[in-house]
KOLTORMAR-44443 format. One record per residue (C-alpha): residue number from 1; residue in one letter; x, y, z. Coordinates in steps of 0.25 Angstrom, whole numbers, plus 5000, padded with zeros to 4 digits. Example, Ala and Ser with C-alpha at 12.3 -4.5 7.8 and 13.67 -1.06 7.14 Angstrom:
// residues 2
[1,"A",[5049,4982,5031]]
[2,"S",[5055,4996,5029]]
This chain:
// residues 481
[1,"X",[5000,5000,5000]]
[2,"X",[5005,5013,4995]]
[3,"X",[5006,5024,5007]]
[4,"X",[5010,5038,5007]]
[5,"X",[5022,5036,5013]]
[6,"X",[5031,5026,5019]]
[7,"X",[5033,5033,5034]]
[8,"X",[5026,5043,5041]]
[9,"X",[5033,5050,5050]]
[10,"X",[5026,5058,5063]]
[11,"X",[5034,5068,5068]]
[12,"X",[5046,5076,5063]]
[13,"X",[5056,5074,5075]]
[14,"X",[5070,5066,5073]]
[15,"X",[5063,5054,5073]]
[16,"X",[5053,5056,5062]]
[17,"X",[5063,5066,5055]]
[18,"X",[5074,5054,5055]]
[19,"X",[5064,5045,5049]]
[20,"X",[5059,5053,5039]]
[21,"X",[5075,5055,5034]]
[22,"X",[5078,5039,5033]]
[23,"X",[5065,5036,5027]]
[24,"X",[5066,5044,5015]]
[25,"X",[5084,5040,5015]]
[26,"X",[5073,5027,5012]]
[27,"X",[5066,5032,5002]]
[28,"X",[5052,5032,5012]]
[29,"X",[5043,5042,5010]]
[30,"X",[5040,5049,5024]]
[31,"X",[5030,5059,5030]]
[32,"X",[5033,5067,5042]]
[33,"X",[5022,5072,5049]]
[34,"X",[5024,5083,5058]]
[35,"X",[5014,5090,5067]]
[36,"X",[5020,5103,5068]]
[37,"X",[5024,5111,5056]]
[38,"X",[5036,5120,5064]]
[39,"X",[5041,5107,5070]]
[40,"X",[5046,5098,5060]]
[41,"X",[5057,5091,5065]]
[42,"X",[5049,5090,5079]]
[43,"X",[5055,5091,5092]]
[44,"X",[5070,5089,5089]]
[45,"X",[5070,5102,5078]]
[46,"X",[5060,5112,5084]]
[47,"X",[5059,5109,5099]]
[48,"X",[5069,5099,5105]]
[49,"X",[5083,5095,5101]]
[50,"X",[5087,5105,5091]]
[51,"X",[5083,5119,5098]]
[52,"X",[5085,5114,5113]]
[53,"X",[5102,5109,5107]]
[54,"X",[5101,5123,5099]]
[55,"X",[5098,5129,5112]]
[56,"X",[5108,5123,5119]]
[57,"X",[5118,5127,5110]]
[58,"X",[5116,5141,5112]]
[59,"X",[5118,5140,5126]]
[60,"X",[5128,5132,5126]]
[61,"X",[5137,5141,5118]]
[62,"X",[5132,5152,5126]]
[63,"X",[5135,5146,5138]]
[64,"X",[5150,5143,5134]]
[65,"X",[5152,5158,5129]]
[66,"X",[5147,5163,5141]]
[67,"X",[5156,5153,5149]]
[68,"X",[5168,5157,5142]]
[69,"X",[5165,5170,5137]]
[70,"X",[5154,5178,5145]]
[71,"X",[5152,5185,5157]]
[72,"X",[5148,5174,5169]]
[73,"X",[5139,5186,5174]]
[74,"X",[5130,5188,5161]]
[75,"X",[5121,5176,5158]]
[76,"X",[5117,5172,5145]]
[77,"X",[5105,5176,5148]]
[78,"X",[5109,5192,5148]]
[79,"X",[5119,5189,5135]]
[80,"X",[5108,5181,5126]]
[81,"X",[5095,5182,5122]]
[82,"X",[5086,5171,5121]]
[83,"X",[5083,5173,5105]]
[84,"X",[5097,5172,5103]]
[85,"X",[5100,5162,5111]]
[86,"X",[5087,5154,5103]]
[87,"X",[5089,5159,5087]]
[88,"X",[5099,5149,5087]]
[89,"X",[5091,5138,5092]]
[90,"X",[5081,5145,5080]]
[91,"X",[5091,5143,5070]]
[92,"X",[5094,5127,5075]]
[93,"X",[5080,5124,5072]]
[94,"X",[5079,5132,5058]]
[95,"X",[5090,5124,5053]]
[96,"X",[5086,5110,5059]]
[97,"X",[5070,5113,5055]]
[98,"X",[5074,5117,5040]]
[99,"X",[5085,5104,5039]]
[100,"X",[5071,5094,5044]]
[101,"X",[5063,5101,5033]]
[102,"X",[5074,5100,5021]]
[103,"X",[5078,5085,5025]]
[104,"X",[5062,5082,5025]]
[105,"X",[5061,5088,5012]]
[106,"X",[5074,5083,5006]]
[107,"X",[5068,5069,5010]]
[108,"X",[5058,5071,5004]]
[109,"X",[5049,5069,5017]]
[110,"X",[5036,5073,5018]]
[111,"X",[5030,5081,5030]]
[112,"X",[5015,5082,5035]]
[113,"X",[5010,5094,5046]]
[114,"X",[5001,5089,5054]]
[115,"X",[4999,5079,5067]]
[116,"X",[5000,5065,5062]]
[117,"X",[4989,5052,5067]]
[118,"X",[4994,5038,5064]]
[119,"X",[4981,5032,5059]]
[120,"X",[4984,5019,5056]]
[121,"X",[4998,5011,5054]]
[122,"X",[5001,5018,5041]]
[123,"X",[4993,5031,5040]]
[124,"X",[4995,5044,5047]]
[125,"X",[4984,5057,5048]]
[126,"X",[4990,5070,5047]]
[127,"X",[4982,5082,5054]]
[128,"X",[4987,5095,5052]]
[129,"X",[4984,5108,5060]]
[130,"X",[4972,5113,5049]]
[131,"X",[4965,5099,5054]]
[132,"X",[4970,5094,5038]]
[133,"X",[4970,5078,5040]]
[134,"X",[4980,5069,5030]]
[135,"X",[4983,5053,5030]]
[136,"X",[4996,5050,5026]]
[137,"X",[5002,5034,5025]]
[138,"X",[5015,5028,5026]]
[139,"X",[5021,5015,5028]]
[140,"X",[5028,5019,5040]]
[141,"X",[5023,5030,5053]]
[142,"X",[5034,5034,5063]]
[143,"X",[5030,5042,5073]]
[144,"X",[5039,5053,5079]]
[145,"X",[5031,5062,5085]]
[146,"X",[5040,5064,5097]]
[147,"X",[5038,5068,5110]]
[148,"X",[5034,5081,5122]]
[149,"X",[5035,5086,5134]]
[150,"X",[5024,5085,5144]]
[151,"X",[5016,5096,5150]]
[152,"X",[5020,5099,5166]]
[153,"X",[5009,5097,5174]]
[154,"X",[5011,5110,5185]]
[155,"X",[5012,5119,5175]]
[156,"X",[5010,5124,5161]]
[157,"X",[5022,5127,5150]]
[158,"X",[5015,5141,5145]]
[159,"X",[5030,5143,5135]]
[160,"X",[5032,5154,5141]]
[161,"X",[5037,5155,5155]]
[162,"X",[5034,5139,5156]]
[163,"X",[5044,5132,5143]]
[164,"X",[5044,5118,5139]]
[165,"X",[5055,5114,5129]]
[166,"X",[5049,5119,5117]]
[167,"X",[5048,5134,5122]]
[168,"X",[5060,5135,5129]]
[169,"X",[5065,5136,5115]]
[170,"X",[5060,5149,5111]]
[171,"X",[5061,5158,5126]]
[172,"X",[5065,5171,5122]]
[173,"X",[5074,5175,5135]]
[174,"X",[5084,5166,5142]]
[175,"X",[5078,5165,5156]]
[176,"X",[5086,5167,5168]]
[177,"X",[5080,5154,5176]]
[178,"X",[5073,5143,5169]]
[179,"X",[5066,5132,5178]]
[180,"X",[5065,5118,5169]]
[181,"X",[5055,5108,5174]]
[182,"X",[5060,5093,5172]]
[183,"X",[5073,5087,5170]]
[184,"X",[5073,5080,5157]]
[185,"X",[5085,5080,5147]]
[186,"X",[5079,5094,5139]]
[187,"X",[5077,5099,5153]]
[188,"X",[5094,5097,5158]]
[189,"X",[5097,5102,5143]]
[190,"X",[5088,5116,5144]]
[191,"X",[5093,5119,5159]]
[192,"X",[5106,5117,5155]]
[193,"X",[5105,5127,5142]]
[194,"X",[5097,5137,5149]]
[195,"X",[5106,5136,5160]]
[196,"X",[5118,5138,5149]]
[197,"X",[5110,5152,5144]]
[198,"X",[5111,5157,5160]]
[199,"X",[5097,5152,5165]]
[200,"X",[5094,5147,5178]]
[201,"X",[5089,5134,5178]]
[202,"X",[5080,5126,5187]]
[203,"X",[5078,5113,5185]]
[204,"X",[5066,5105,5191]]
[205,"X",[5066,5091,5189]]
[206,"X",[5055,5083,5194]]
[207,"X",[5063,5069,5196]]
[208,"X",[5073,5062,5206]]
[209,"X",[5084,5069,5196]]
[210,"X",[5087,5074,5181]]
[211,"X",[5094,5065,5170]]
[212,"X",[5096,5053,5178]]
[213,"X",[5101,5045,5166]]
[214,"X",[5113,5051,5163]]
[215,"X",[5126,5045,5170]]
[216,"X",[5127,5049,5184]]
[217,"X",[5143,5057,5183]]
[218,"X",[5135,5064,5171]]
[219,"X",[5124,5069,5178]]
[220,"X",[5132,5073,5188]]
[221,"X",[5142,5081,5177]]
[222,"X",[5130,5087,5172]]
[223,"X",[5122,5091,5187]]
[224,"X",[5137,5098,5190]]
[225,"X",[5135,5104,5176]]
[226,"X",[5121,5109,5179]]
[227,"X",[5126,5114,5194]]
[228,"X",[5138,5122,5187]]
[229,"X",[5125,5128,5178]]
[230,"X",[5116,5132,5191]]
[231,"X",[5105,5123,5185]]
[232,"X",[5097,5117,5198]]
[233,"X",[5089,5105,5198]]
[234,"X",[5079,5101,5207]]
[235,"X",[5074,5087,5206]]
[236,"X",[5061,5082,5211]]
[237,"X",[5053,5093,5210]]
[238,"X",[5039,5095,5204]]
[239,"X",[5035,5108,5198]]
[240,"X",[5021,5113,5203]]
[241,"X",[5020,5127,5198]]
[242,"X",[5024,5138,5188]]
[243,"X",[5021,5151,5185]]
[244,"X",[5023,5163,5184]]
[245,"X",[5026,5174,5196]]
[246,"X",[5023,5187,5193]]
[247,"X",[5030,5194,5203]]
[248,"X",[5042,5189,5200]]
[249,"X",[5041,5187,5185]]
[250,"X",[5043,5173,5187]]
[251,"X",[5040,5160,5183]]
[252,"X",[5040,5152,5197]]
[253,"X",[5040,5136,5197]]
[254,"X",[5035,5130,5209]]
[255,"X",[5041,5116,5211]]
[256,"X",[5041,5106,5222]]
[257,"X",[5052,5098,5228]]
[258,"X",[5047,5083,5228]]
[259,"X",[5055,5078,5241]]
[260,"X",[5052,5090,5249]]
[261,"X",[5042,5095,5242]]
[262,"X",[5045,5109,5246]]
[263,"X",[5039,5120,5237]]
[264,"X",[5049,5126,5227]]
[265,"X",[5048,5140,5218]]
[266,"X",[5058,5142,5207]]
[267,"X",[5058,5157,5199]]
[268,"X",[5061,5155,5183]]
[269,"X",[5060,5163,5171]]
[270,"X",[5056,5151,5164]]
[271,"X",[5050,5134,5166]]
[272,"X",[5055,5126,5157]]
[273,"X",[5047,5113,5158]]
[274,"X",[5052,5099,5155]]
[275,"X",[5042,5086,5154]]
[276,"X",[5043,5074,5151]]
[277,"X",[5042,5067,5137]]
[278,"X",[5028,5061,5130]]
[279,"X",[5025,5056,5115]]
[280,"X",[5018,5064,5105]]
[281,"X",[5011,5050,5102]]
[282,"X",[4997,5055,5105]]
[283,"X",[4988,5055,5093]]
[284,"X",[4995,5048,5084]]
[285,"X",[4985,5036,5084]]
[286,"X",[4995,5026,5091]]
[287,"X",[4983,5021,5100]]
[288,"X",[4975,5018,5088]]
[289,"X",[4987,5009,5080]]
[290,"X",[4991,5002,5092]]
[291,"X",[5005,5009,5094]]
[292,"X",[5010,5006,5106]]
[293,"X",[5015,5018,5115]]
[294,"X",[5022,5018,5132]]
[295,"X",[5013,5023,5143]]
[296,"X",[5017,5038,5138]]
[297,"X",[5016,5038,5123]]
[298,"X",[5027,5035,5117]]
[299,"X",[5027,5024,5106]]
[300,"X",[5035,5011,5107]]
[301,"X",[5042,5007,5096]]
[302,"X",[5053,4993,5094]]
[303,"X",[5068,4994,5090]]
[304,"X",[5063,4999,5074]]
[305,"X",[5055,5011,5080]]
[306,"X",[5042,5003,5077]]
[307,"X",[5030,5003,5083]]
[308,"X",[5019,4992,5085]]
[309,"X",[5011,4997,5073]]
[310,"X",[5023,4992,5064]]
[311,"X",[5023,5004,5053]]
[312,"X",[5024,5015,5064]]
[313,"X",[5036,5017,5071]]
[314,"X",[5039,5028,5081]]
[315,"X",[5052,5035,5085]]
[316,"X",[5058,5048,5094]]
[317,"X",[5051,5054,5105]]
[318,"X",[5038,5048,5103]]
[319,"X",[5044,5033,5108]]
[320,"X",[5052,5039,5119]]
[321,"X",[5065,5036,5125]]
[322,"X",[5075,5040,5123]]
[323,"X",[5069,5052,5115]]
[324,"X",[5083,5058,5108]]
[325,"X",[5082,5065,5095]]
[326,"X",[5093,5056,5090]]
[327,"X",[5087,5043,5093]]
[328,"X",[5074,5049,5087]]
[329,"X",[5082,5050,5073]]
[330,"X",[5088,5036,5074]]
[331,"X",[5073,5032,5077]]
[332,"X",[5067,5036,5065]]
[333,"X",[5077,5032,5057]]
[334,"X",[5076,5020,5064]]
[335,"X",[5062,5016,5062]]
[336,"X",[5062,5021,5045]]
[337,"X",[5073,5012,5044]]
[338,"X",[5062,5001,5051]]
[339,"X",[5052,5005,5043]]
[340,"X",[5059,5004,5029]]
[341,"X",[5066,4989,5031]]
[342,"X",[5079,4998,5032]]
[343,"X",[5091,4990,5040]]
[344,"X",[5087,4996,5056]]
[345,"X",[5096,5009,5060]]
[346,"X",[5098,5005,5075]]
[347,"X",[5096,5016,5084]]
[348,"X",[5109,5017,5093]]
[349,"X",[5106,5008,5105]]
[350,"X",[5117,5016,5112]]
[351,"X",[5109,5030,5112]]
[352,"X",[5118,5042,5116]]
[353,"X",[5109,5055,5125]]
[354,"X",[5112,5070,5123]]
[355,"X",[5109,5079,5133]]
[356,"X",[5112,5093,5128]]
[357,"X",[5113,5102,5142]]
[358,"X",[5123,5109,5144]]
[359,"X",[5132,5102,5145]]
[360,"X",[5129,5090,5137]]
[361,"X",[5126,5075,5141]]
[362,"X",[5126,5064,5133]]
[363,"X",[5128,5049,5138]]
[364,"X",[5128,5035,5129]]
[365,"X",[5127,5022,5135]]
[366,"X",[5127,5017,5149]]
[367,"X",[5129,5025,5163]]
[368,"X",[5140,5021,5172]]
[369,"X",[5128,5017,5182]]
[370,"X",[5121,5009,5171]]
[371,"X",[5135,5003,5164]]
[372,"X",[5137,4997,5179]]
[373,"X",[5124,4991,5180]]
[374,"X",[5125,4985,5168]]
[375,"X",[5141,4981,5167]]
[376,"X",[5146,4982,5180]]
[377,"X",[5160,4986,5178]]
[378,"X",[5161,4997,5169]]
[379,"X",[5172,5007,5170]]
[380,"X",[5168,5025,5169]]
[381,"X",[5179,5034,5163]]
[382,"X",[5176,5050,5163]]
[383,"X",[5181,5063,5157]]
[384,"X",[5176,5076,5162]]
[385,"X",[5174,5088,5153]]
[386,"X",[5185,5097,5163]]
[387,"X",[5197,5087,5158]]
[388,"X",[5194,5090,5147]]
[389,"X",[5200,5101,5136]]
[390,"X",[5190,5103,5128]]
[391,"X",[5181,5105,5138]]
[392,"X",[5191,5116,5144]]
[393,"X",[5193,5121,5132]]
[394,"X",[5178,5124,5130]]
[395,"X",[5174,5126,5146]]
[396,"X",[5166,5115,5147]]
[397,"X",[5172,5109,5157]]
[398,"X",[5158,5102,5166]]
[399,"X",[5156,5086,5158]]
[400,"X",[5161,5073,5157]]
[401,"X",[5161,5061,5148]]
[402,"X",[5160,5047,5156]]
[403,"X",[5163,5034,5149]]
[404,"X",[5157,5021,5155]]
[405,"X",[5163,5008,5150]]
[406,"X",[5165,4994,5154]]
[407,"X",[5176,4991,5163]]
[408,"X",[5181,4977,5155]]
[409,"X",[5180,4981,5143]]
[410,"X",[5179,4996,5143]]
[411,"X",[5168,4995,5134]]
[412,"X",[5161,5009,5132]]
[413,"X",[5147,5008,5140]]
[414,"X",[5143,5023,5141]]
[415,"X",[5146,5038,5139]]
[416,"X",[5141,5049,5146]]
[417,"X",[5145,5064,5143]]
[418,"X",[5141,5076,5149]]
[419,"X",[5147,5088,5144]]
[420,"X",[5149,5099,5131]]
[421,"X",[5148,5089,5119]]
[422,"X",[5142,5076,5125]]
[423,"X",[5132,5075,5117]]
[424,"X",[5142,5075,5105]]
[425,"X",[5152,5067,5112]]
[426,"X",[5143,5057,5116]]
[427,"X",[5143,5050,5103]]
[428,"X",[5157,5045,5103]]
[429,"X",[5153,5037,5115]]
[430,"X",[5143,5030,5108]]
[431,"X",[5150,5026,5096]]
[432,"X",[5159,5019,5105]]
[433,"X",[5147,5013,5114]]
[434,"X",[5140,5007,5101]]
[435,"X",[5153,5001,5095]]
[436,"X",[5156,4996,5109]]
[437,"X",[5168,5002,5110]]
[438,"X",[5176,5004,5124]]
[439,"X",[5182,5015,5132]]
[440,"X",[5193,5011,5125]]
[441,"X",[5191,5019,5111]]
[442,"X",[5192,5031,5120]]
[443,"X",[5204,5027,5126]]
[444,"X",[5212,5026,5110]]
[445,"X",[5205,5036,5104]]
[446,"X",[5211,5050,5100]]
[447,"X",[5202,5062,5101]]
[448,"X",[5202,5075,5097]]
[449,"X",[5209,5084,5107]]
[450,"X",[5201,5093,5113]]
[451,"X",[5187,5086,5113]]
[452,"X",[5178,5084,5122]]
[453,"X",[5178,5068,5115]]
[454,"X",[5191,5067,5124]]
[455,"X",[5183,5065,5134]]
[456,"X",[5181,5051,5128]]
[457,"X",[5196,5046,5131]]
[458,"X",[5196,5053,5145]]
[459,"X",[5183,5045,5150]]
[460,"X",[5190,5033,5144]]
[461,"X",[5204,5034,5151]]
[462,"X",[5198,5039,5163]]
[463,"X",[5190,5028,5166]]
[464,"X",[5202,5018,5162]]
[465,"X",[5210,5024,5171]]
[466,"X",[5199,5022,5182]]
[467,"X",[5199,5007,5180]]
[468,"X",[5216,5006,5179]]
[469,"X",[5215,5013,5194]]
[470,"X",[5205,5003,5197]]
[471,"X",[5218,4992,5195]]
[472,"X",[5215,4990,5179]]
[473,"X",[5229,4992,5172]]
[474,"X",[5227,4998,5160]]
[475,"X",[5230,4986,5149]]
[476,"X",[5218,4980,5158]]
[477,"X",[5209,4990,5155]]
[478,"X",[5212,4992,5142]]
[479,"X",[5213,4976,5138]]
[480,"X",[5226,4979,5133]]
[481,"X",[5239,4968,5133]]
């Protein structure tokens, strides 16, 4: 049976995007179908990744001219304007939005404006804002429609004083305090950028603590890192109120301590508010075709990206974990290679996590904790950023990169990084982790000098020289005769 296309896409993200691509390098005939018109690319180009990094830049650079160059008793906030500080975010997005539309158009992919409904497992109804209605059918249906933030229950984000991460994008003032509700990664990156611009920053984290995941010594890097900034954190605490104070034109935010209890009142400029994460899988018609979906929404899928229904596949957000733009692009490609009977791209099992604060995290592999609990012996080396030159050289001096590898073998088991560059840095690591290679490549390999990389063969001999004074002689380490 003829259709009008061999896959449909819903939602323009990195995920649907990546799809699209390697369908048509297949010679498929695609449709992305996009709800908004200003928001093709989705959350990754207009609202997420791409404007939030551009952001970061800024500060960034601000934050090192200022370090190095500027007066410690002007803050940025009295040397920059806001507009500025934002037209190159502007011009980020302008480039990146017209590279979507002319790779679309090179591809020779076709798009539809309008909210997309799966009728059944190969049609799809297009509604557009003038209420038009059009059916459309393909072979294949990928859903991509990604994910948002929930709504606080205390209070009401009015984008004005009250920001979520969308309209923290376009304040026109950099505000002198700044209060973030929740403690999610996007929270740490903005505390840590605004913090950067000269804000002070609250931060008011409702759980036992914030990023538990990451490495214990990195944590512990970036919490010295976040003192050093004056970022203060409190943890277990519900927010009740917010709203404004006219008499001290204000915004207060009444919290509460969980343990005590006792009342707090906090004076900001601004509330940015952080929730958690819930799929945009509401009106598709997944009930009605038997898709199955977790106790929150989001749709499960097998190693190919495939769904139950076997000609619909999902990827990105809209699934879940682990909710990474990059993974989102080897997603869709993934599942387009499924659909068309191409030889399977794996997805890297061994999947590295950017944290763009300031400074940057990134980790690949197993913690210390969790390489003991599964190995048992395993050996740790660490470099910190102060040794070395590039980092003296550039005054970034607060990081450290930590290598975590088996004891008998010196197999490489993990890399975790906090620090300028980690998130670039973080990828020789894993090219070591998926060819199985040891801590021993670092130990014979020349880098550049000076680079942060050099951190590499520092973490290495450090933590040979940990186990030779635990009574290994060096030939024994290194297996050598």
């Amino acid at each position: 049976m003829s259709r009008d296309y061999d896959v449909i896409i819903l939602g323009s993200g990195p995920a649907g995007f990546s799809c699209a691509m390697q369908s048509a390098k297949f010679d498929k005939k695609a449709l992305i179908i996009e709800a908004n018109e200003s928001f093709l690319g989705g959350t990754w180009i207009n609202t997420g990744t791409v404007p939030s990094k551009a952001l970061r830049e800024t500060a960034s650079s601000i934050h090192r001219y200022t370090s190095q160059f500027g007066d410690e008793g002007i803050k940025p906030y009295d040397r920059f304007r806001m507009r500025d500080v934002l037209r190159y975010k502007d011009r980020v997005l302008a480039t990146q939005n017209s590279e979507i539309k002319d790779s679309l158009i090179k591809n020779e992919v076709d798009t539809a404006l309008g909210f997309g409904r799966i009728l059944d497992a190969h049609t799809v109804e297009v509604s557009s804002q003038d209420g038009e209605k059009k059916r459309f059918t393909a072979d294949h249906i990928l859903i991509s429609t990604g994910a948002t933030s929930t709504k606080p229950d205390a209070f009401e984000i009015d984008h004005a004083t009250v920001l979520d991460n969308r309209s923290i994008l376009d304040i026109h003032y950099i505000p002198k305090q700044l209060v973030i509700v929740g403690t999610n990664v996007q929270a740490m990156e903005f505390a840590t950028v605004f913090s950067a611009l000269g804000t002070r920053v609250t931060v008011l984290n409702g759980q036992e603590d914030y990023m538990v995941f990451l490495d214990r010594e990195i944590k512990e890097e970036f919490s010295a890192a976040l003192d050093e900034a004056r970022i203060n954190i409190f943890n277990r605490t519900r927010v009740l109120q917010v709203g404004p104070n006219p008499l001290r034109n204000c915004t207060e935010v009444k919290y509460q301590d969980k343990d005590t209890e006792e009342m707090h009142v906090i004076e900001t400029e601004l509330v940015l508010y952080f929730g958690n994460r819930k799929p945009n899988s509401a009106r598709l018609g997944l009930e009605e075709l038997g898709i199955k979906t977790d106790g929150k929404g989001f749709i499960q899928v097998d190693a190919n990206n495939q769904t139950n229904v076997p000609s619909i596949y999902a990827a990105g957000d809209v699934i879940g974990h682990p909710s990474l733009a990059s993974v989102s692009f080897s997603q869709g490609r993934n599942a387009s290679c499924h659909m068309f009977g191409i030889s399977r791209m794996e997805t890297e099992s061994i999947i590295p996590y950017g944290i763009y604060a300031i400074p940057e995290i990134a980790s690949v592999g197993l913690t210390e904790e969790e390489a003991k609990n599964q190995m048992g012996d395993v050996a740790v080396g660490r470099a910190y950023y102060r040794h070395l030159t590039k980092a003296n050289i550039a005054r970034t001096p607060r990081g450290m990169l930590k290598l975590v590898f088996e004891a008998e073998s010196l197999r490489l088991l993990g890399v975790h990084i906090v620090g300028s560059g980690a998130c670039d840095l973080i990828h020789i690591g894993q090219a070591v982790l998926n060819f199985g290679g040891s801590a021993r490549y670092f130990l014979d390999t020349v880098h550049n000098y000076p680079t942060y990389s050099e951190a590499y063969r520092v973490a290495a001999f450090n933590g040979i020289n940990y186990m030779y004074k635990g009574g290994q002689t060096y030939k024994d380490i290194l297996k050598e005769e």
